[in-house]
C-alpha positions as CSV (number, residue, x, y, z in Angstrom):
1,X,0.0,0.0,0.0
2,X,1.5,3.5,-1.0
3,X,2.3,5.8,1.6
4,X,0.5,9.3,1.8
5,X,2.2,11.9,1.9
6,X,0.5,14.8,3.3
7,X,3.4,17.4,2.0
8,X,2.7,16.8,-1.3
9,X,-1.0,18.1,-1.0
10,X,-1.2,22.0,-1.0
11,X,-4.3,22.0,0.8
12,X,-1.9,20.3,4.1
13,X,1.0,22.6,3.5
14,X,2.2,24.9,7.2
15,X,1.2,27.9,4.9
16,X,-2.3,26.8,4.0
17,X,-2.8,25.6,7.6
18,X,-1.4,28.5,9.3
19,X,-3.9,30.9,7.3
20,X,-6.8,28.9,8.4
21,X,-6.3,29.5,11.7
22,X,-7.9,32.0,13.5
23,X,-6.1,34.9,14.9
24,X,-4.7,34.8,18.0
25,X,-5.1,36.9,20.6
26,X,-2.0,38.2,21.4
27,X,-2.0,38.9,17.4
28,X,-5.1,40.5,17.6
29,X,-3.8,42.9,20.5
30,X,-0.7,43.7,18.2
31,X,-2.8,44.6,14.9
32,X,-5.4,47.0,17.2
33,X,-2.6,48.7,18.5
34,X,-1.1,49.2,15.3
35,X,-4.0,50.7,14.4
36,X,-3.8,53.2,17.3
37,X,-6.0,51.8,19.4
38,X,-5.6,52.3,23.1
39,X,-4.3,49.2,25.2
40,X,-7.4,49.8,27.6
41,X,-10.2,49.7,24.4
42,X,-8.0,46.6,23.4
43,X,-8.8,44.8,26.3
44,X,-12.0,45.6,26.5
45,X,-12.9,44.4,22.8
46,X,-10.6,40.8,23.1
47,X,-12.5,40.5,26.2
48,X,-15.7,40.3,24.0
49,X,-16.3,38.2,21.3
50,X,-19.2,39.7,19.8
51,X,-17.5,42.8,20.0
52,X,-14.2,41.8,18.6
53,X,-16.0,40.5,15.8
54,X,-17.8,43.5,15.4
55,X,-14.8,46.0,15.5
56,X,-13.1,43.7,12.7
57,X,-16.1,44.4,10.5
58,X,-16.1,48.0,11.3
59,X,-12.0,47.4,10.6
60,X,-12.9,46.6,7.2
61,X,-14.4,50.0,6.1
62,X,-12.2,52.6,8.0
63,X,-9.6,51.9,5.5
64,X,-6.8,52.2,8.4
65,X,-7.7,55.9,9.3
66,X,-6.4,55.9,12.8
67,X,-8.6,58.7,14.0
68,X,-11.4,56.7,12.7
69,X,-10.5,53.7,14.1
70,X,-9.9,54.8,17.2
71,X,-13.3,57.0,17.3
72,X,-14.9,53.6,16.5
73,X,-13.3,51.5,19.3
74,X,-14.4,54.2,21.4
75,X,-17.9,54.2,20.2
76,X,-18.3,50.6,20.1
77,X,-17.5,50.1,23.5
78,X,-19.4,53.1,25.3
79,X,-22.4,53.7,22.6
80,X,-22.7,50.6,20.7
81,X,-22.8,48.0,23.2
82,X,-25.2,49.1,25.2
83,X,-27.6,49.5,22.3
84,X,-27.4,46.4,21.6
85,X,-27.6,44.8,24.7
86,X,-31.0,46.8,25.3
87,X,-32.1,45.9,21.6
88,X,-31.5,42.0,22.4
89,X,-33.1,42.0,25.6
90,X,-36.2,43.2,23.9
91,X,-36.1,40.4,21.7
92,X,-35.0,43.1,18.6
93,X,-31.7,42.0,16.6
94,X,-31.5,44.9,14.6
95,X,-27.9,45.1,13.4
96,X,-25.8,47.6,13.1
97,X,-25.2,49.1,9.4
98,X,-20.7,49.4,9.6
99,X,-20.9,51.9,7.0
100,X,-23.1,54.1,8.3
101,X,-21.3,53.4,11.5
102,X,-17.9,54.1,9.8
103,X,-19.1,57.6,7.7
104,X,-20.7,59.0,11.0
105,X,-16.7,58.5,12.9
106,X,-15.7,60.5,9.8
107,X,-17.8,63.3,10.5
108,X,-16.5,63.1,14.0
109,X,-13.1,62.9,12.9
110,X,-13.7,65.9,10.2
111,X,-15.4,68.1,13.2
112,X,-18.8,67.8,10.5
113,X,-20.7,66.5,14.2
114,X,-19.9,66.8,17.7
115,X,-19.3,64.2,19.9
116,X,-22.4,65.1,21.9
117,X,-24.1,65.0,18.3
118,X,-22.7,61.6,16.9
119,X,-24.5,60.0,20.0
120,X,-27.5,61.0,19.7
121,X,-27.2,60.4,15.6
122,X,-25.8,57.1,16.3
123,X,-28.8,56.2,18.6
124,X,-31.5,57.3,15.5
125,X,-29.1,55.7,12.9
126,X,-29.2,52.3,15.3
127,X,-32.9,52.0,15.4
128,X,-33.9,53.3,11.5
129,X,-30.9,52.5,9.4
130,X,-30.7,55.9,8.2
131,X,-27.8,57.8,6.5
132,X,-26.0,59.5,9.4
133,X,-25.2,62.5,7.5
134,X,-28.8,62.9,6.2
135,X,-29.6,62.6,9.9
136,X,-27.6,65.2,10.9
137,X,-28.8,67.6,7.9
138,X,-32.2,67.3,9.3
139,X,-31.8,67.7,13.1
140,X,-29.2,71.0,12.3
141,X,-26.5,69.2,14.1
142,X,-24.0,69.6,11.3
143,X,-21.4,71.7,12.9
144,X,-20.3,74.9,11.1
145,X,-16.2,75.2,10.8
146,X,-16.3,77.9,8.1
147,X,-14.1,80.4,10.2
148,X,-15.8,83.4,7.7
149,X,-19.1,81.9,8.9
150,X,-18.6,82.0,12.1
151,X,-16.3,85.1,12.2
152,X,-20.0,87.1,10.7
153,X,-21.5,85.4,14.3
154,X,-19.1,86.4,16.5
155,X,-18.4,90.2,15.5
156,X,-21.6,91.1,17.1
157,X,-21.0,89.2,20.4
158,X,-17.7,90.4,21.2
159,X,-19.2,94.0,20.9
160,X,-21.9,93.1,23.2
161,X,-18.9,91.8,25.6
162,X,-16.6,94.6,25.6
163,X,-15.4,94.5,29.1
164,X,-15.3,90.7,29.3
165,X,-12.9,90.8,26.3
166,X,-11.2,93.6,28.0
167,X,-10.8,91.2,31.3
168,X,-9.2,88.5,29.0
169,X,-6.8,90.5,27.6
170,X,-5.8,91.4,31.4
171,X,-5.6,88.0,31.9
172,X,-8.7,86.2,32.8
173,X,-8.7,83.3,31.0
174,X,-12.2,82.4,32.2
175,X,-13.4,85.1,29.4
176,X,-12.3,83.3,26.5
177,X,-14.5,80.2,27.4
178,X,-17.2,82.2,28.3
179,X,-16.8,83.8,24.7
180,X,-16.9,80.2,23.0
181,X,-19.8,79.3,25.1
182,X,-21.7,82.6,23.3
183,X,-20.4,82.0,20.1
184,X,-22.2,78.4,20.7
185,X,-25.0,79.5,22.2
186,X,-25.6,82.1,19.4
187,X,-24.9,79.3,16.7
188,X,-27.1,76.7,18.1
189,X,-24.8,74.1,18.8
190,X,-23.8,73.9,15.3
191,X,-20.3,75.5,15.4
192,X,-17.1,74.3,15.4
193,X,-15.8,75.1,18.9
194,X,-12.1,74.5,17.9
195,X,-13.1,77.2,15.1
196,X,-15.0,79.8,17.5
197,X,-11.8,79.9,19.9
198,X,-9.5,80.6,16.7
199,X,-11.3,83.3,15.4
200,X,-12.2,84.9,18.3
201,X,-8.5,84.9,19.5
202,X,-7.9,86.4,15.8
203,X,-10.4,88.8,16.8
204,X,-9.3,90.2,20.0
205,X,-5.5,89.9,19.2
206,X,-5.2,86.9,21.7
């Protein structure tokens, strides 16, 4: 009787074998940190199955964006999850849409949505399967980061606030937060925060 020789299949071979294996965890850690995850989020998602196997197939449209996957890691684990959890124990599998999921990190990453608005986008987006950005349009959350934009917003308050922006240029730094939080105020929510600070330091000459 001939012997077999299991080498000489290619289907047997250490390569073929190797790749049908599933990751490892300690390889796993490695390629979410490469990623720029941080090692506590890392934990957290090996220590969950569902939600390892989730975050790969988030992995597999943020196209390596670190921002985005770390905004999605973040999400998962503190937004996601918990929607879920609540969905299941209501007998509802609804599933989660990863590129709607994915495009509404990239607004967070692009400063189009808040993080305050991305949760309560992500909650809507969750139960409907709507467009996130769509979602956004419609509840005026899309945040403004035109600085001309908001420069035409902020003129007005800063003359209404003379001697507050006198007191930060004496060195009360509580005046320039107080400032942003009028420039918000005035915009709704909808502008760029990062973008109200710059141009009102523009502004003033801070």
């Amino acid at each position: 009787m001939p012997k077999l020789k299991l080498s000489e299949y290619p289907e047997f071979s250490p390569e073929t074998i190797r790749a049908s294996l599933p990751e490892l965890p300690d390889e796993s850690r490695d390629r979410y940190r490469s990623l720029g995850v941080k090692d506590a989020d890392v934990e957290t998602i090996l220590g969950d199955s569902v939600l390892s196997a989730l975050f790969d197939e988030v992995l597999t449209h943020a196209q390596n964006n670190e921002e985005v996957v770390r905004l999605s890691a973040n999400y998962l684990i503190s937004d996601v999850t918990p929607l879920v959890r609540a969905a299941a124990k209501e007998g509802n599998e609804t599933e989660l849409n990863k590129a709607h999921f994915v495009k509404l990190m990239e607004m967070v990453a692009r400063a189009k949505l808040s993080s305050r608005g991305a949760k309560d986008i992500l909650v809507e987006m969750y139960a409907t399967g709507k467009d996130p950005e769509e979602l956004a349009q419609t509840k005026g959350l899309l945040q403004v980061s035109d600085p001309e934009v908001v420069r035409g917003v902020l003129k007005q308050i800063l003359l209404d606030n003379a001697k507050i922006v006198e007191e930060y240029k004496n060195g009360k730094e509580a005046g320039l937060q107080f400032l942003v939080g009028q420039g918000m105020k005035a915009m709704k929510g909808a502008g760029n925060p990062n973008t109200i600070r710059e141009v009102i330091l523009e502004e003033i000459g801070g």
